[in-house]
N, C-alpha and C positions, 0 to 999 in steps of 0.2 A: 867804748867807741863802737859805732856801729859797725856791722859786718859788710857793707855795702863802700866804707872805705876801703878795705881790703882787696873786694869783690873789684873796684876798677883800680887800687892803687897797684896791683900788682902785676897785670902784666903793661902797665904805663912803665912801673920800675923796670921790668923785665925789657920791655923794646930799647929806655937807656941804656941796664946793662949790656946787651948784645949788640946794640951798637958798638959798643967798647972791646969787645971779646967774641964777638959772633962769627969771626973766622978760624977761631982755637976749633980745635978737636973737643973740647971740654964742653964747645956753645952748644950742642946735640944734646946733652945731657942738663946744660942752666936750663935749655928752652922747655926739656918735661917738669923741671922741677919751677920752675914759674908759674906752667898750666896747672900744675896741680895743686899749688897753693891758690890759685883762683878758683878752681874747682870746691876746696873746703871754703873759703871764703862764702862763694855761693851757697853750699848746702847750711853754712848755717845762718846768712842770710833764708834761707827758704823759710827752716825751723824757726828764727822768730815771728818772719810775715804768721805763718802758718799757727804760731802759736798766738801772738799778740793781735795778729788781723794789719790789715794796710797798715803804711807808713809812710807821712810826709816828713824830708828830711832837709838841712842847710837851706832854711828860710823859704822854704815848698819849692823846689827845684829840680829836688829829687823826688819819684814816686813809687813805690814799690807794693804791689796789691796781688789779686791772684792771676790775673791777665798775664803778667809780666813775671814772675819770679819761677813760677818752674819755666819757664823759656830761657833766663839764666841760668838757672843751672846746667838746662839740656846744652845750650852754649858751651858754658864751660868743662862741660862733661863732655863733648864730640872736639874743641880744643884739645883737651887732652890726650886725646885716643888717637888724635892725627900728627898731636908731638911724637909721641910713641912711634907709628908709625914711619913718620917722617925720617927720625932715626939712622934704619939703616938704609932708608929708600934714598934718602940724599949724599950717604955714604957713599953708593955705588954710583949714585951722578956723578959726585965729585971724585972717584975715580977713573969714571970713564971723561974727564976732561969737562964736562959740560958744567960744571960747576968750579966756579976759581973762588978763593980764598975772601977776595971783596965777594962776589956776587951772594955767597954763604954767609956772609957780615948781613947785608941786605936782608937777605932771606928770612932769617932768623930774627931780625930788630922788629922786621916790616910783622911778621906774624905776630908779635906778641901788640905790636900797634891795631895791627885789623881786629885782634881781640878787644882790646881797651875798646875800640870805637862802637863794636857792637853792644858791648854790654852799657858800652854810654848812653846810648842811642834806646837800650829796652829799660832802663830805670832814670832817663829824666823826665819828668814831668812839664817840662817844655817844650813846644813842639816847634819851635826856634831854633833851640839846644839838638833837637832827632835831627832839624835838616842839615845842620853844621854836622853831625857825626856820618849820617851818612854819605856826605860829601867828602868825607875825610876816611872812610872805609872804602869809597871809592879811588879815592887817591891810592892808599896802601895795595889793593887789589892789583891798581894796572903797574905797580911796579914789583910787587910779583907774579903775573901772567909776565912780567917780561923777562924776568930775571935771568933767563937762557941766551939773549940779546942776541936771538937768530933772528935771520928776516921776519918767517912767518908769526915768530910770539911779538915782535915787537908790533909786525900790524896790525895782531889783535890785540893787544895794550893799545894801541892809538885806537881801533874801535872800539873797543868799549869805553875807553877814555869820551869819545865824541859822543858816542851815544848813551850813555851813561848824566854825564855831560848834559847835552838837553834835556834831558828827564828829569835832571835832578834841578834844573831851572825852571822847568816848569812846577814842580813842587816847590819851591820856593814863592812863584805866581800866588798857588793857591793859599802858601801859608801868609802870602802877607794879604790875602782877600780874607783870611779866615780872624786876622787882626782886625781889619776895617770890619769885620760882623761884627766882632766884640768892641770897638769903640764907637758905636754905634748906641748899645746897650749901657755901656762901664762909665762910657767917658774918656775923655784921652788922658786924663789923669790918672785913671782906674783900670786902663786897657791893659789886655795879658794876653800871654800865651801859654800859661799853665793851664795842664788842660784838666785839670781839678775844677778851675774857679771857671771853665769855658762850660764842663762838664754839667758846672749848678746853673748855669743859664742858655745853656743851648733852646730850651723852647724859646727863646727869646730872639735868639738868630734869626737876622734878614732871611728867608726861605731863598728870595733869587743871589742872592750873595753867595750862602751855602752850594745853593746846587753849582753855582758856577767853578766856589773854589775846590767843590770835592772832583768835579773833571779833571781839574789840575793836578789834584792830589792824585790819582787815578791814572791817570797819563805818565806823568811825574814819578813816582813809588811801584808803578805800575811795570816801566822799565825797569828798576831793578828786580823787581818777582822774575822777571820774563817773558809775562803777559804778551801772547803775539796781538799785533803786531812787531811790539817793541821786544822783542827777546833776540835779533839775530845778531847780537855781541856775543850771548851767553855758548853756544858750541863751539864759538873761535877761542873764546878764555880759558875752556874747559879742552881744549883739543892741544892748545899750544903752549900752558904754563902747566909747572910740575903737580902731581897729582895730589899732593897732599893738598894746594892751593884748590884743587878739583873737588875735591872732599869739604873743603868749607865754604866754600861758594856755595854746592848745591844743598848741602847741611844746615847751615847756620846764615849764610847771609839772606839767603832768599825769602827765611822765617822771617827777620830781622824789617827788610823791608814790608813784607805783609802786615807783622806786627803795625807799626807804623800806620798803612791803610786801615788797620780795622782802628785805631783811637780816634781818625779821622773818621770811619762810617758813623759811627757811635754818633758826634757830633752831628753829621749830616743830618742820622734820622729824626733825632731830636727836634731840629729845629725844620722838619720838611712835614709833611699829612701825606705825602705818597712815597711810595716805595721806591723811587728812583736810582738810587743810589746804590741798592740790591739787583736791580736791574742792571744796573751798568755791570755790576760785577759779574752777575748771571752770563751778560754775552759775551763779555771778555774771556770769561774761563771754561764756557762750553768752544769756545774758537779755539783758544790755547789747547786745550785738552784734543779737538778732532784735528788742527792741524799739525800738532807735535807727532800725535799716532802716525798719520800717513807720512811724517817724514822719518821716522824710524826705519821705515821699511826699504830707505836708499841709501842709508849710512854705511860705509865701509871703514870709520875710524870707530874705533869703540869705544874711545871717550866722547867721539859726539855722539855717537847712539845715546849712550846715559846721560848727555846733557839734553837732549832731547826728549828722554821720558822723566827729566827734572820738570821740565817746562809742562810738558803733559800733568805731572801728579801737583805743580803749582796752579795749574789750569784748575784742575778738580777741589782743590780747597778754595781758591777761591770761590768760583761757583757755589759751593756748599755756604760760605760765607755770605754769598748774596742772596741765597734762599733766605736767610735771618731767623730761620726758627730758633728754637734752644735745643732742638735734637742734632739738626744742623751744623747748630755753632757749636756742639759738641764733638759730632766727626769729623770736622775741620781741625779742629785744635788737637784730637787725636792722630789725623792723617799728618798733620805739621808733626807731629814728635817721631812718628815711627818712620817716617819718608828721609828724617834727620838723620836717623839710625841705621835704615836700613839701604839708605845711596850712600853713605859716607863708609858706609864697610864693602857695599860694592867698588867704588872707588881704591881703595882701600888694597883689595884683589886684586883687581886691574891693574892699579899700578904697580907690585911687583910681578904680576903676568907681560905687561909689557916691557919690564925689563926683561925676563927671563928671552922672551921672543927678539929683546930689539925693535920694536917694530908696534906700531899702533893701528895698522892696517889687520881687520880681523880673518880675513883670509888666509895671511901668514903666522896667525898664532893657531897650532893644534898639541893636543894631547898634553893638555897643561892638568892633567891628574893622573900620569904616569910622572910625568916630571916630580911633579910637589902634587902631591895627594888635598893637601890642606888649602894650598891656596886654587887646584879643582872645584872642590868641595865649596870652599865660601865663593866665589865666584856663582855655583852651579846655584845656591843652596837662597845669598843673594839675589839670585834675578828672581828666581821662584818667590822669593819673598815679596819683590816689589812689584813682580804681575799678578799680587793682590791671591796667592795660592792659600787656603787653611793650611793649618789654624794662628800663618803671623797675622801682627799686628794693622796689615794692611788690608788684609783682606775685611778684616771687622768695621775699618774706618769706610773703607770703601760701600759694604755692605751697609751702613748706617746710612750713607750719600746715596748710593739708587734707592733703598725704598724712600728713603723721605723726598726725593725728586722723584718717583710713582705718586706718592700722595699730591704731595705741593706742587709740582711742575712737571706736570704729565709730558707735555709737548718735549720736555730736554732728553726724556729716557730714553727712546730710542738711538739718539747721535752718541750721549756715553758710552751703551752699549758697543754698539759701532767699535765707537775710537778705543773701547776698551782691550775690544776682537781685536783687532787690527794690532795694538800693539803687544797683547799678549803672542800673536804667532810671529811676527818680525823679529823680535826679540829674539823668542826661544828657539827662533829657527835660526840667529847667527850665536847664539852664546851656546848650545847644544856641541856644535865641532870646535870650537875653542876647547872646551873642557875635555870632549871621548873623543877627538881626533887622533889620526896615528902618528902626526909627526913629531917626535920630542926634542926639547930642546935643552940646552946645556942647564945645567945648575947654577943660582947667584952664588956671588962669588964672598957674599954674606947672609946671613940666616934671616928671613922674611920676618915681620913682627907682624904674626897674625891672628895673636891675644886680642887684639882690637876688632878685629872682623867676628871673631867667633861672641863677643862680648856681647856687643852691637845685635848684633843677629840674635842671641838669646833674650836680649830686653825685647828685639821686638816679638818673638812667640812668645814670650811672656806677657805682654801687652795684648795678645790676641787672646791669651787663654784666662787671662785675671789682671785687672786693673788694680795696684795697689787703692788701700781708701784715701790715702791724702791726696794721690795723682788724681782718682778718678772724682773726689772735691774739690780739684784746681779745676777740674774739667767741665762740673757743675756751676761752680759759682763762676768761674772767664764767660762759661755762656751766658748765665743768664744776665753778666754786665755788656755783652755785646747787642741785646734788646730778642726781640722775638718775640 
């Protein structure tokens, strides 16, 4: 039996079980042990892709190659580490009241559901099947951003709900223009949405049909990256629902939706002679990238601070993504892995910094490394990491994206830069008194799970200083299937 049954059977099984059980005291503990049977699932889904080469499976439905299969994994591996975390983080919600018994049933079903839809969503091979998932990832999301069912999380569950919502309709637009391309070519007997059988005839694609539906798609998938203009759901979701839900938003779902865009660019260029569609993405993510910078530097909540350099570091891959070289589409797919790692352990930090404080307001959090030394430290040690410091793994990917926009796209260097400056000193100028400030604050009133942060953080120095050889052949062969 293949390993990609497992890879989505089990946390499908896991959101029934916790439905059932996910207010016990015991569901904190089903939910690590679901992720982490997903997790082995995946790796050895990886080892056979990895071994045997692609895989089409249940009558080509499913698609599994190198594009996709280490993104499952990372998936299932930043799942797991924010079960862990989640832990004792929702322990101490649910004892300071803010969590009841049903809302913890919810919590727990809906997470192992947001999982199943992602990894649905990175191994079908329909792209019919991606819109259905992630329309239904979106569902899961707004009803944990709400799950505290205070005014302001429930507004932001209804905005992102709405604006999620149009975007995710207007990709739907483009995916049924991208069917009338192929029954054009197929035939309406013959027409598909596997994007295997679109894959073998993309030169064949109507060019005005294409361009029209990759705007769609663009628009559409675009909203969920973040891509501004369409990103102002993302710091209300990230500000008002619990952190762990924080952590996988800017971790794994934002990959999830990009994922998605680049099977679509594939196509686009295929069937286009100009580079449009690189373009489009080039000025979506050099805006997203300069105007997340200069909003970093008015934030007072600290979880939208870091939803906001999500936005900025989603800005920058894709950008790099629309350059379309293979060096390119190399530090793209590397800034996607370590960006996973290295906000989801930020997060991570934060969130038991903000308990210890009470408070998400970053002017009343100080001396959180007198308090807890550790979660100082990963807090301190995280931002350094994601404002691109040697030797993590961000700085390398980053480093790959300005010189090859010095070569290829001279005109974009200097605004990266820019937005680069800008966000490196905003940052380190409010996370600096958070960490060496003098005011200390009590101790949780449970022991922080912050094996995950240090984890997280050591893959990504590790990714800056040595690329494993199979990672860094997922990294070879995803670019060179994204064109260049």
């Amino acid at each position: 039996m293949s390993p990609l049954v497992f890879a989505l059977g089990c946390p499908l099984l896991g959101g029934m079980v916790l439905a059932l059980v996910g207010h016990r005291p015991v569901a904190r503990d089903v939910n690590v042990v679901f992720s982490l049977l997903t997790l082995l699932a995946a790796c050895a889904l990886t080892a056979q892709v990895v071994r045997d080469g692609p895989q089409l499976v249940w009558d080509m439905q499913f698609y599994v190659d190198p594009l996709n299969v280490f993104l499952v994994t990372l998936t299932a591996f930043v799942g797991l580490t924010t079960a862990i975390f989640s832990r004792p983080y929702m322990r101490v919600e649910q004892d300071r009241g803010k969590m009841t018994p049903a809302r913890m049933r919810l919590y727990h079903s809906m997470y192992q559901l947001f999982s199943f839809t992602m990894l649905l969503a990175l191994t079908t091979n329909n792209l019919g099947i991606i819109w259905v998932a992630m329309e239904a990832a979106t569902l899961t999301t707004v009803l944990l951003v709400s799950v505290y069912r205070t005014s302001a999380s429930l507004e932001a569950a209804w905005k992102y709900f709405i604006l999620c919502g149009v975007g995710i309709a207007q990709a739907l637009f483009g995916t049924i223009l991208l069917y009338m391309a192929a029954d054009r070519v197929l035939g309406s007997e013959h027409a598909t949405l596997l994007w295997t059988s679109l894959d073998a005839i993309k030169g064949q694609l109507d060019p005005n049909i294409m361009t029209l539906a990759f705007v769609f798609l663009l628009v559409g998938y675009g909203t969920k990256v973040g891509l501004v203009p369409l990103h102002s759901w993302l710091p209300d979701a990230h500000a008002e629902g619990p952190t762990p839900v924080s952590a996988v938003l800017s971790g794994l779902l934002l990959n999830v939706a990009m994922y998605a865009l680049l099977r679509c660019k594939v196509l686009t260029d295929g069937a286009l002679e100009s580079a449009i569609a690189g373009q489009l993405m080039m000025g979506f993510g050099l805006l997203s990238v300069t105007v997340a910078a200069f909003f970093l530097s008015r934030q007072k909540d600290v979880k939208r601070m870091f939803s906001y350099s999500s936005i900025e570091h989603m800005g920058l891959i894709t950008f790099a993504f629309g350059m379309g070289s293979p060096l390119a589409n190399f530090a793209g797919l590397l800034h996607m892995t370590v960006h996973s790692l290295v906000k989801s352990a930020i997060f991570f930090a934060v969130g038991h910094a903000t308990q210890k404080a009470g408070t998400q307001v970053m002017a009343d959090i100080r001396g959180l490394i007198k308090v807890n030394p550790t979660v100082g430290w990963g807090l301190m040690v995280g931002t350094m990491a994601i404002l691109g410091m040697p030797p993590f793994g961000v700085f390398a990917s980053e480093f790959l994206i300005l010189t090859t926009a010095m070569r290829e796209q001279p005109w974009a260097t200097p605004f990266l830069f820019l937005a680069l400056g800008v966000a490196f000193a905003s940052m380190l100028a409010r996370v600096l008194p958070m960490v060496f400030g003098d005011t200390i604050h009590k101790p949780l009133a449970h022991p922080p799970a912050l094996v995950p942060v240090f984890v997280h953080l050591a893959l990504a120095l590790m990714l800056g200083l040595y690329i494993p050889p199979y990672l860094n052949g997922w990294y070879v062969q995803a670019a060179a299937m994204l064109g260049g």
